[in-house]
LODO-987077 format. One line per field, with one value per residue (C-alpha): z, x, y; residue in three letters; residue number from 1. Coordinates in nm, 4 decimals, padded with zeros to 6 digits. Layout:
BEGIN
z: Z|... .
x: X|... .
y: Y|... .
code: ala|... .
pos: NUM|... .
END
This chain:
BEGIN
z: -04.6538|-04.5827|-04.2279|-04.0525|-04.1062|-04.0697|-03.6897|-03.5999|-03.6930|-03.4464|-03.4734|-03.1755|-02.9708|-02.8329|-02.6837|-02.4869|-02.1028|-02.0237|-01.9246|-02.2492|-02.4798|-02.3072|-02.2910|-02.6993|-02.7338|-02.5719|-02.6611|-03.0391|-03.0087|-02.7590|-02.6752|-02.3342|-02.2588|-01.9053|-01.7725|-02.0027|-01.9092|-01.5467|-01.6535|-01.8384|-01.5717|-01.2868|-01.4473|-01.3541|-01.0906|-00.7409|-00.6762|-00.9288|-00.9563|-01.0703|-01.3557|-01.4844|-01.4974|-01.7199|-01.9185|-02.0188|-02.2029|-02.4836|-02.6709|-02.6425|-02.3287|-02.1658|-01.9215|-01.8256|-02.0409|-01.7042|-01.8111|-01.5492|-01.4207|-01.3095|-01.1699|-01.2792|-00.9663|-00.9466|-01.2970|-01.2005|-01.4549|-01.4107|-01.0322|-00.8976|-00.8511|-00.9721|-00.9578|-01.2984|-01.3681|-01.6892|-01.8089|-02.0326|-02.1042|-02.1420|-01.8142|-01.9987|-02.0642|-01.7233|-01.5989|-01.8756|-01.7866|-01.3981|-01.5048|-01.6619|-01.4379|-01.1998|-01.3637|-01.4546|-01.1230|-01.0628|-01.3101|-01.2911|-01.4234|-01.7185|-01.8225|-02.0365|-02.1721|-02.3361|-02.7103|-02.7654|-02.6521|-03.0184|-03.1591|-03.5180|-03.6305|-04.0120|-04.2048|-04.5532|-04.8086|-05.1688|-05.3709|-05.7249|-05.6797|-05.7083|-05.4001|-05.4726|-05.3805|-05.0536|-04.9098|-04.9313|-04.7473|-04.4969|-04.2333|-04.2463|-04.2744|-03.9375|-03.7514|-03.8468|-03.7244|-03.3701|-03.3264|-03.4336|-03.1359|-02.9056|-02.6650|-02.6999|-02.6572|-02.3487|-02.0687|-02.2315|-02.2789|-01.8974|-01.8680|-02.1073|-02.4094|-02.6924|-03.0388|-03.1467|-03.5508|-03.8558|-04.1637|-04.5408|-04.7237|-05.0472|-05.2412|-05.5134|-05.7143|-05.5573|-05.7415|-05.6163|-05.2493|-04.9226|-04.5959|-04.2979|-04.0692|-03.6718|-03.4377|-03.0801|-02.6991|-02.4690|-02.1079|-01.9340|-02.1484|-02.4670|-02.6294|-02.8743|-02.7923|-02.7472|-03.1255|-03.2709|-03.1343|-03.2628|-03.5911|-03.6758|-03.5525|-03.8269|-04.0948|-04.0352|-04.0441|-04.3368|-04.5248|-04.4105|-04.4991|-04.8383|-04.8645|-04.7383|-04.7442|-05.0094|-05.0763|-05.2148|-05.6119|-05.6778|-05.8618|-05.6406|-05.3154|-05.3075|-05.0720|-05.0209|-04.6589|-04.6741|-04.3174|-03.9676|-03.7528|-03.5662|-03.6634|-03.4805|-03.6405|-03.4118|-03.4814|-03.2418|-02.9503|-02.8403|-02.5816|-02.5534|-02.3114|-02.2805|-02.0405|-02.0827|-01.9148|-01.9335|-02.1271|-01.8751|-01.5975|-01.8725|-01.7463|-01.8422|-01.9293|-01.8550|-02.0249|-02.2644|-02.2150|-02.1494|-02.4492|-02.7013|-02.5506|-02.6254|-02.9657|-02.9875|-02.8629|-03.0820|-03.3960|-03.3197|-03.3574|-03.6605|-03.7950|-03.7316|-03.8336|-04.1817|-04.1840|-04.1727|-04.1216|-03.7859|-03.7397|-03.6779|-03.4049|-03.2578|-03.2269|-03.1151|-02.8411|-02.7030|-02.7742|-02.5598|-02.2770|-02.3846|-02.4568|-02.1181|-01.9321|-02.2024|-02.1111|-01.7245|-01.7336|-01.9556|-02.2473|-02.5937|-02.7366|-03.0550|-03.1110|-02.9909|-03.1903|-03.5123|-03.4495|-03.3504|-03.6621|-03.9257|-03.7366|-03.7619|-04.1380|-04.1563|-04.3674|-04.6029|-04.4721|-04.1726|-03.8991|-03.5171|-03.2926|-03.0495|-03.1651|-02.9740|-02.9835|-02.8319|-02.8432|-02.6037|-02.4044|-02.3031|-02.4512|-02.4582|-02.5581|-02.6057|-02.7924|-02.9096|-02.9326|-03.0601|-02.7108|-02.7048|-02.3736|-02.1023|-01.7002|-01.6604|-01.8831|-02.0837|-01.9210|-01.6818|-01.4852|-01.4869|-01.5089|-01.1605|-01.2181|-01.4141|-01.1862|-00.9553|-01.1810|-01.1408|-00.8295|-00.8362|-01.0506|-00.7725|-01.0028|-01.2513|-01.5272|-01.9053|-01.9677|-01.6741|-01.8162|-02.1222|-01.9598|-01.7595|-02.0497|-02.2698|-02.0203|-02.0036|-02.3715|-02.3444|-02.0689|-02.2488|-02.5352|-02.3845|-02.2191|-02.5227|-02.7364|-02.4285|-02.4567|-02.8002|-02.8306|-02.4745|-02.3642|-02.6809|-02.6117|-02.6017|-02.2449|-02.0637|-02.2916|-02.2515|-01.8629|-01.8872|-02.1611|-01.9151|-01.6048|-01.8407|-01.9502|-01.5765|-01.4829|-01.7581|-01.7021|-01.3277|-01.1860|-00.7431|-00.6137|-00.5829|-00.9411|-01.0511|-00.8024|-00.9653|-01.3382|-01.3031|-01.1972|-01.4616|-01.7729|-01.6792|-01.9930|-02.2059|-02.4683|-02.3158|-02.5238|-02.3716|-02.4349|-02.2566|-01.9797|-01.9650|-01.9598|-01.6755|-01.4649|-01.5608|-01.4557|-01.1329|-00.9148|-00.6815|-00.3495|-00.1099 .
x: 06.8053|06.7615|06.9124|06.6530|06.5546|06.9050|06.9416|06.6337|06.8048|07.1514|07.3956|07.4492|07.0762|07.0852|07.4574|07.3019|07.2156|06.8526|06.8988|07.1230|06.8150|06.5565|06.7626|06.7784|06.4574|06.3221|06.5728|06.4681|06.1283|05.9374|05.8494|05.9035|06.2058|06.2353|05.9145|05.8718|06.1968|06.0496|05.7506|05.9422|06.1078|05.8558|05.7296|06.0551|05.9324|06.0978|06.2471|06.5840|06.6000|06.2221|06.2964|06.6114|06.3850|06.1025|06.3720|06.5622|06.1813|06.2433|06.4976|06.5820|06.3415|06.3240|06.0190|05.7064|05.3943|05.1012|04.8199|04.4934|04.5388|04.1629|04.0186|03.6756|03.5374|03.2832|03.3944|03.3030|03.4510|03.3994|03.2418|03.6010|03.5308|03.8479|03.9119|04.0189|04.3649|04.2886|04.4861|04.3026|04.2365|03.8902|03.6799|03.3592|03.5040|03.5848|03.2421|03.1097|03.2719|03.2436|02.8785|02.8285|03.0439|02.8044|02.5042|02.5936|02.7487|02.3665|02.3160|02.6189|02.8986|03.1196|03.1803|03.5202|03.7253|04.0410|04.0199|04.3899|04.7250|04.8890|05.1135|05.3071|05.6287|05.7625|06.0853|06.0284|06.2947|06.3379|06.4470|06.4539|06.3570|05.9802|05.7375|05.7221|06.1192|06.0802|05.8172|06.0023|06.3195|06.0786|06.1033|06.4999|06.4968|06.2411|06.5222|06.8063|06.5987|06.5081|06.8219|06.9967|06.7776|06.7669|06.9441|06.7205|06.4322|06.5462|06.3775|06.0998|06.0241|06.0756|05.8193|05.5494|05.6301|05.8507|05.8551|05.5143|05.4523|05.6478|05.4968|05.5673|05.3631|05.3840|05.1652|05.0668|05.1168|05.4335|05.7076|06.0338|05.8360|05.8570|05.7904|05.8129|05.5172|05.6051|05.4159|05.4793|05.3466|05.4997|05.3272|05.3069|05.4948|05.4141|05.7157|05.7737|06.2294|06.1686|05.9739|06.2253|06.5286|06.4488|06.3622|06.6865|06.8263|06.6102|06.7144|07.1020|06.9947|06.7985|07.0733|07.3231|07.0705|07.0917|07.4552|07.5697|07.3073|07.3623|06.9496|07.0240|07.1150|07.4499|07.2208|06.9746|07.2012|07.1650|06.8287|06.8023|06.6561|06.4371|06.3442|06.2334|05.9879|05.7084|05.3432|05.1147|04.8262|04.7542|04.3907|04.4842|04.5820|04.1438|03.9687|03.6052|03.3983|02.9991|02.6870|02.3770|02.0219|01.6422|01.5167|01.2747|01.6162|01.7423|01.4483|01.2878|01.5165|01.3585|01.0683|01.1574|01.0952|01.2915|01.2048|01.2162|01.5954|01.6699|01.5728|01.7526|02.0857|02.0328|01.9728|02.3040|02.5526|02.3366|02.4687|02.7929|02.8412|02.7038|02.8110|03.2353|03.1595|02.9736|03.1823|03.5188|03.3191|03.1852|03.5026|03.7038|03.4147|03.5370|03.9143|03.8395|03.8129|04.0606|04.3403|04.3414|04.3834|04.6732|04.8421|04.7783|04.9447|05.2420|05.1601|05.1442|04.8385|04.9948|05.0128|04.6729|04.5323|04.6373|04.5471|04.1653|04.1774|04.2849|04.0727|03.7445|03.8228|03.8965|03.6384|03.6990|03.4691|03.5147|03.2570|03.1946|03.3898|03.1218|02.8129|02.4748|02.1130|01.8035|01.7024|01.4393|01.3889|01.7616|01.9471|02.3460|02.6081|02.9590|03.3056|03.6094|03.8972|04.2410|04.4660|04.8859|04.8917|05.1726|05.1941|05.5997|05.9020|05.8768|05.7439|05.5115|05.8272|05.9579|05.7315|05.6396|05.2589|05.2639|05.3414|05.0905|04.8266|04.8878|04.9361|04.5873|04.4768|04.6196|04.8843|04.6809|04.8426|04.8265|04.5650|04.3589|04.4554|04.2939|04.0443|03.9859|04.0797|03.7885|03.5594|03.7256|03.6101|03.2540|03.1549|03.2605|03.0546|02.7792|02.7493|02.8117|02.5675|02.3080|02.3792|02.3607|01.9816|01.8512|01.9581|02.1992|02.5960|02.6126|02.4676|02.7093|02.9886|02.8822|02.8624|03.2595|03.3051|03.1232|03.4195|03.6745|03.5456|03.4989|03.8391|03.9884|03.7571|03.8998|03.5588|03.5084|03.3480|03.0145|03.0186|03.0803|02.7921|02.5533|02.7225|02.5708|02.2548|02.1867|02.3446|02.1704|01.9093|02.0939|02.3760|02.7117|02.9705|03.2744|03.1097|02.7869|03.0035|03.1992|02.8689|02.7192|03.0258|03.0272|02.6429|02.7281|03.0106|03.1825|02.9710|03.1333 .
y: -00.6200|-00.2143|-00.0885|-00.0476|-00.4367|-00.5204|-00.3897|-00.6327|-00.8932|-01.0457|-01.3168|-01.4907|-01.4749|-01.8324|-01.7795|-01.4749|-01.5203|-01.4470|-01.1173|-01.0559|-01.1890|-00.9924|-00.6736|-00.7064|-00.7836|-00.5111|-00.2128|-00.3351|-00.4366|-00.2172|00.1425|00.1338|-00.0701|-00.0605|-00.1603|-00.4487|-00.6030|-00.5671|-00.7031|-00.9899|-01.0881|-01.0530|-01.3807|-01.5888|-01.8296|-01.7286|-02.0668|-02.0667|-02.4392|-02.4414|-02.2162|-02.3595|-02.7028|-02.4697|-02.2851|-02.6192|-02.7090|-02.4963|-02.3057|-01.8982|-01.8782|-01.5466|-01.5538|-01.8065|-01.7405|-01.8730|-02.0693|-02.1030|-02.4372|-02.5043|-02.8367|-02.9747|-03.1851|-03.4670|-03.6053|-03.9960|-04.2646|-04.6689|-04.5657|-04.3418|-03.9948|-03.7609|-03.3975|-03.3230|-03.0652|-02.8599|-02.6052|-02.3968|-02.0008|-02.0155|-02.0660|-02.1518|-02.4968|-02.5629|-02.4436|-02.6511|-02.9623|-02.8911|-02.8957|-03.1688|-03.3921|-03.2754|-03.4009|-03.7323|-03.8301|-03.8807|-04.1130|-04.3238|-04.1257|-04.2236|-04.6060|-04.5768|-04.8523|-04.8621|-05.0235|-05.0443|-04.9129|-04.9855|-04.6724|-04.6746|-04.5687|-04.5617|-04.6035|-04.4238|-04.5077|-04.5939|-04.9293|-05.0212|-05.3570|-05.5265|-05.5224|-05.9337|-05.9822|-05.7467|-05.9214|-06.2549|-06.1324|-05.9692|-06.2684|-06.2370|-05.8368|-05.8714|-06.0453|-05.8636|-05.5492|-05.6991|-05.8166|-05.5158|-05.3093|-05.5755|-05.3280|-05.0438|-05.2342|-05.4406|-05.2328|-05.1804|-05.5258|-05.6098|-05.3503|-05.5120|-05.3431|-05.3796|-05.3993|-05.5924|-05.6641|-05.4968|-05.5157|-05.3690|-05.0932|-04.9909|-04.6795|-04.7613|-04.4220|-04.3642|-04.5232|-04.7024|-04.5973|-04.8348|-04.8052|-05.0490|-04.9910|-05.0659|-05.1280|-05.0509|-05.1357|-04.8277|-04.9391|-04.6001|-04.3887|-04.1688|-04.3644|-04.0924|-04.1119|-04.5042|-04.5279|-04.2978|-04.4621|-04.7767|-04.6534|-04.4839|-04.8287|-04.9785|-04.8072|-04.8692|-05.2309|-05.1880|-05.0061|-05.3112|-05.5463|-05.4243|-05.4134|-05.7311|-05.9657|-06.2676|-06.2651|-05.8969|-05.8983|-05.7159|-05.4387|-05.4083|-05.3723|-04.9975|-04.8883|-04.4798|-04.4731|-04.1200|-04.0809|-04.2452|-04.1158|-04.2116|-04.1791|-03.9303|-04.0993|-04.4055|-04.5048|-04.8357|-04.6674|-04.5881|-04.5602|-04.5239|-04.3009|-04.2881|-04.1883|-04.2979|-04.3214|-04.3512|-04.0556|-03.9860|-03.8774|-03.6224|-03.3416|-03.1347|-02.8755|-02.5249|-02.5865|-02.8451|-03.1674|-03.4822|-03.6257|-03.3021|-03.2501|-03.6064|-03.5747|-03.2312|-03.3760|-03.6919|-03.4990|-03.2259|-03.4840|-03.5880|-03.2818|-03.2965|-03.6947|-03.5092|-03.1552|-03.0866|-02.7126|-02.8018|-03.1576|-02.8832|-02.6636|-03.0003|-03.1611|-02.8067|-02.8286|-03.2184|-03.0858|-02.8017|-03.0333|-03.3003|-03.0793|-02.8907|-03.2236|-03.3365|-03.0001|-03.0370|-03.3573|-03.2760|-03.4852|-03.4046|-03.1755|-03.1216|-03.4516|-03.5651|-03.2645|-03.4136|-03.7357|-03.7138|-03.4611|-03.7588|-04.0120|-03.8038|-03.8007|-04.1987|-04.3038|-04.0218|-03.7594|-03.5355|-03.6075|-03.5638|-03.7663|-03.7932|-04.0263|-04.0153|-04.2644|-04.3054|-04.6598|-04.8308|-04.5444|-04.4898|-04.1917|-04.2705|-04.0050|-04.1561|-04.0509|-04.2659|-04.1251|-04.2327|-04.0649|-04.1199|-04.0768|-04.1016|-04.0855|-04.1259|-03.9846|-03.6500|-03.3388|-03.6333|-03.6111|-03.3080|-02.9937|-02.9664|-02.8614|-03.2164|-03.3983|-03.2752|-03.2878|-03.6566|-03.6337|-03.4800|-03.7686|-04.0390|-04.1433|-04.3156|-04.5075|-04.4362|-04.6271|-04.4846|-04.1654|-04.1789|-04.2704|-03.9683|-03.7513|-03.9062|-03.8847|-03.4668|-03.4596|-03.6241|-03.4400|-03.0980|-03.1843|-03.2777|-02.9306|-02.7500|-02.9474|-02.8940|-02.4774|-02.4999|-02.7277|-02.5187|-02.1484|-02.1174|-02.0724|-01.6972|-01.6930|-01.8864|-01.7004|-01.3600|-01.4296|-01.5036|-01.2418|-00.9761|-01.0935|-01.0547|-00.7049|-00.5510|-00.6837|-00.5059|-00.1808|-00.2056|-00.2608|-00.2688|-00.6013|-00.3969|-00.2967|-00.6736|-00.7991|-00.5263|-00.5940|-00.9393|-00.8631|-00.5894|-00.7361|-01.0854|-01.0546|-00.8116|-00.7883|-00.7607|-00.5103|-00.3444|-00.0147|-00.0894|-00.2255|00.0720|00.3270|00.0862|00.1693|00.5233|00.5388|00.3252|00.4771|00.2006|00.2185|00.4422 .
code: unk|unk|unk|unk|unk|unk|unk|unk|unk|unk|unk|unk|unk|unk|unk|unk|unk|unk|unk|unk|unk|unk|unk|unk|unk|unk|unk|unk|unk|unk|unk|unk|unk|unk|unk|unk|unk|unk|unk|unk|unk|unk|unk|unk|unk|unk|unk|unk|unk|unk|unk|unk|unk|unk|unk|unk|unk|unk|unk|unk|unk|unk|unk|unk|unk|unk|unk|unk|unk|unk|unk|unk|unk|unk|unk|unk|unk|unk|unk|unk|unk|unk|unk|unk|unk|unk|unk|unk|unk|unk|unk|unk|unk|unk|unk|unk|unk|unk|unk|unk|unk|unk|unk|unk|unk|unk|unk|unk|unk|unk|unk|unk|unk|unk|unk|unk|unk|unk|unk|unk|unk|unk|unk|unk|unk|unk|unk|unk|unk|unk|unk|unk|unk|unk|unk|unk|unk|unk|unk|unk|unk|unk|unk|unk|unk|unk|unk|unk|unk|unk|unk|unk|unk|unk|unk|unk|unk|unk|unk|unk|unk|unk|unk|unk|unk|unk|unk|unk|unk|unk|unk|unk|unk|unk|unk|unk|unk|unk|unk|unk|unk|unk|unk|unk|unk|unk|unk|unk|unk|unk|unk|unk|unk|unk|unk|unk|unk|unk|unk|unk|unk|unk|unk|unk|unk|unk|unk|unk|unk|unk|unk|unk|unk|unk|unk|unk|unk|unk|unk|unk|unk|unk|unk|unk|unk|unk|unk|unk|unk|unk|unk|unk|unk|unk|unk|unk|unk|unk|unk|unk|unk|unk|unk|unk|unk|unk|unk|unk|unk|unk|unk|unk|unk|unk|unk|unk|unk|unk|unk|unk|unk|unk|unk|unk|unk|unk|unk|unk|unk|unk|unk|unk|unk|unk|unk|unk|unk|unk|unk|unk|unk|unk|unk|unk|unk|unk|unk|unk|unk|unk|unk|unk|unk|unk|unk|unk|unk|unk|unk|unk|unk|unk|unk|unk|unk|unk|unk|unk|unk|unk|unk|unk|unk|unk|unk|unk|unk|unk|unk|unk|unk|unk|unk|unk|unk|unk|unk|unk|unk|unk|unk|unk|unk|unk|unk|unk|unk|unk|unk|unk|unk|unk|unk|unk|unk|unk|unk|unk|unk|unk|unk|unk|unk|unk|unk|unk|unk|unk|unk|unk|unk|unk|unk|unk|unk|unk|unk|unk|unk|unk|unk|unk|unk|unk|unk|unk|unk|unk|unk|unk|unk|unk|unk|unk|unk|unk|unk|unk|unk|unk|unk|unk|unk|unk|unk|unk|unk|unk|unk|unk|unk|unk|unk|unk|unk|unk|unk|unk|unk|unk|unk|unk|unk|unk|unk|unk|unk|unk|unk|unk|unk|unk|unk|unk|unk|unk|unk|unk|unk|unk|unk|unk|unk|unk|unk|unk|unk|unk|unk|unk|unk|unk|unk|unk .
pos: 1|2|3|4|5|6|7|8|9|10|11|12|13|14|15|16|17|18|19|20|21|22|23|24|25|26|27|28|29|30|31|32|33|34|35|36|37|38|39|40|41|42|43|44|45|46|47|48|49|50|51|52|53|54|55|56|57|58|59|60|61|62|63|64|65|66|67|68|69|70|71|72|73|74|75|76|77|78|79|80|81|82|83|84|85|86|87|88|89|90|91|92|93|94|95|96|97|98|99|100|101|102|103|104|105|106|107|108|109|110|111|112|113|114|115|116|117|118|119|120|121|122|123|124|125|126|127|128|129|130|131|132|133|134|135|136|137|138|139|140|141|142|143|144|145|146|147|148|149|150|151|152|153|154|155|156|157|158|159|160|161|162|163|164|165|166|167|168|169|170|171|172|173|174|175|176|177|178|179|180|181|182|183|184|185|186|187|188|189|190|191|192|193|194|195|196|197|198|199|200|201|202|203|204|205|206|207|208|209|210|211|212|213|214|215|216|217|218|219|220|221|222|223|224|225|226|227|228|229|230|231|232|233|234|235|236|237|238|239|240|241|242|243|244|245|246|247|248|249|250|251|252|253|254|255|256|257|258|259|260|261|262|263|264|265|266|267|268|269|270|271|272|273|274|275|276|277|278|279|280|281|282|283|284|285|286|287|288|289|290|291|292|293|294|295|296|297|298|299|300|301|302|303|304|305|306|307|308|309|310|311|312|313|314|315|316|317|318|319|320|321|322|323|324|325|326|327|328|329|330|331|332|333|334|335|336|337|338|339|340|341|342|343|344|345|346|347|348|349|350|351|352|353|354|355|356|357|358|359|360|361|362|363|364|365|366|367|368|369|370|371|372|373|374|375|376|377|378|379|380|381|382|383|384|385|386|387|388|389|390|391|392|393|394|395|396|397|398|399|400|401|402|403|404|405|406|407|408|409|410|411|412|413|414|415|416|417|418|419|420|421|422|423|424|425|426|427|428|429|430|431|432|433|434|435|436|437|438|439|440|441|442|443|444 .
END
């Protein structure tokens, strides 16, 4: 490593206070050290016990990185009407949502129903013994693990939840490769600590299983446990979320009719259950609106990110998530999706934005959650496959693009109102933005 790499680079950072860490950072790191230390820490929240809760989240935090948190009202599910948190940079998909919430309170809102609450956790390891001889011992392997984790699993049991079956799965190109496949009820928790607590108690009483059970041959008693971990896949843990009405209550649309947007609709998700280059934009348009409630409420987006992901690809081809039909004269949009979602324990409880979001939400449970957060998803898709079959998504984009540009071009109220008006039918750019503004003076 040369010098000048070499003094970017420090031993110690994490035992640094705050003020230490950002002092380094920005004496190394920035041009103008001073004001962006300011600047750093003018994003500290005001109230000290609030940001020791925020800066105990993650690891080496210096400041708060804010996030819009935006509500999207009149989103009606099973017949309750909810303001919806979302937390999300770009205000299209709020407007979007917002807008289609809106239209489908008048014809009965979102029915959603929760398929399954089932998530999965694995214990990977390696054995030199046949498949055959495993499966046999499984019944006596089964207790020995539920016994073994009885206490970890106690409250969660008197809850509802628990431990539910355990079965053993082998790959078939994978030699001397097992894996016990758990699966787990979490009531109104993510479970992610739960699943992986129990795991790791697994494999201990797999391993002593191995060693000390008489069923075990002397030359077979050594099992190589490779990991524990829970499964971010959980195709059982669904929930399903759809509108639908007569064709006839759909429009017209501008100047298209009910019926030609009905078939338009009908025939975009065609596309995308065919098409994985338009499936990924169709699905980043219902994760748009999924992902900001998720992040409102403190729950996992990482997680539920990968998940849809692998379950829009079950069947061996990537496809839409959303599915929609015309059939007797009644057009129906709808969208399962496989949500791990929780409403206490985690960041639920502690980020204080969180916990008003639910708050918001009138405490719902998780199941109620995923709910709302499907219906979040369907409604955002809907809008954006409506742009895209109508007016085309550029218009309501460039309207949000052109905000963004006069804000950052420093633009008077006046010049905004007039901004709209002009650049209602033309292109938006930054440099026809800026001319505009040179060619119209704030009003005096």
């Amino acid at each position: 490593m040369d010098s000048k790499a070499r003094s970017k680079s420090i031993v110690g950072f994490s035992k640094l206070n705050k003020r230490g860490k950002i002092k380094w950072i920005v004496e190394n790191f920035f041009r103008d050290p001073e004001n962006v230390m300011h600047e750093l820490m003018s994003y500290w929240h005001r109230n000290e016990d609030q940001q020791k809760v925020l800066d105990g989240f993650s690891e080496n935090t210096i400041t708060n990185f804010p996030m819009p948190f935006s509500v999207a009202p009149n989103v009606v599910v099973n017949g309750k009407t909810y303001c919806v948190p979302m937390v999300i940079e770009e205000s299209s998909v709020v407007a979007a949502a917002s807008s289609a919430a809106k239209f489908w309170m008048d014809r009965g809102g979102v029915r959603a129903e929760v398929l399954g609450t089932r998530k999965l956790g694995q214990v990977h390891f390696n054995w030199d013994g046949p498949a055959s001889m495993l499966r046999a011992w499984l019944p006596e392997i089964e207790r020995r693990l539920r016994q073994e984790a009885a206490d970890i699993v106690a409250n969660m049991e008197k809850r509802g939840g628990g431990i539910k079956e355990i079965e053993l799965v082998t790959i078939s190109t994978f030699e001397r490769y097992y894996q016990l496949r758990v699966g787990f009820e979490t009531c109104d928790s993510m479970g992610a600590n739960f699943i992986n607590t129990c795991l790791e108690s697994f494999a201990k009483s797999l391993d002593g299983f191995f060693a000390g059970s008489a069923l075990v041959p002397e030359h077979l008693r050594s099992v190589e446990v490779i990991m524990s971990i829970l499964s971010n896949y959980t195709p059982e843990c669904l929930v399903r979320a759809r509108v639908e009405c007569p064709v006839e209550a759909l429009g017209p649309v501008g100047e298209m009719s009910a019926e030609e947007f009905a078939w338009r609709m009908n025939t975009a998700v065609e596309i995308a259950q065919r098409d994985p280059y338009r499936a990924v934009t169709h699905n980043k348009g219902i994760l748009n609106g999924v992902d900001a409630v998720v992040i409102a409420t403190g729950n996992d987006f990482r997680a539920v990110e990968a998940c849809c992901h692998a379950f829009a690809a079950k069947d061996g081809q990537y496809r839409g998530l959303s599915t929609c039909s015309i059939n007797n004269g009644i057009f129906q949009f709808a969208v399962e999706l496989p949500l791990a979602l929780g409403t206490i324990g985690g960041l639920t409880s502690l980020h204080p934005m969180a916990k008003r979001s639910l708050e918001l939400l009138e405490q719902p449970d998780a199941e109620e959650l995923m709910q709302i957060t499907a219906a979040t998803g369907l409604l955002q898709n809907f809008a954006a496959v409506r742009s895209l079959v109508t007016t085309g998504i550029q218009k309501g984009h460039m309207k949000m693009h052109l905000h963004n540009i006069l804000h950052q071009l420093g633009a008077s109220e006046d010049q905004k109102n007039r901004a709209d008006e002009f650049f209602n039918n033309r292109t938006v750019s930054y440099n026809a933005v800026r001319d505009f503004l040179a060619e119209h003076p704030p009003a005096e």
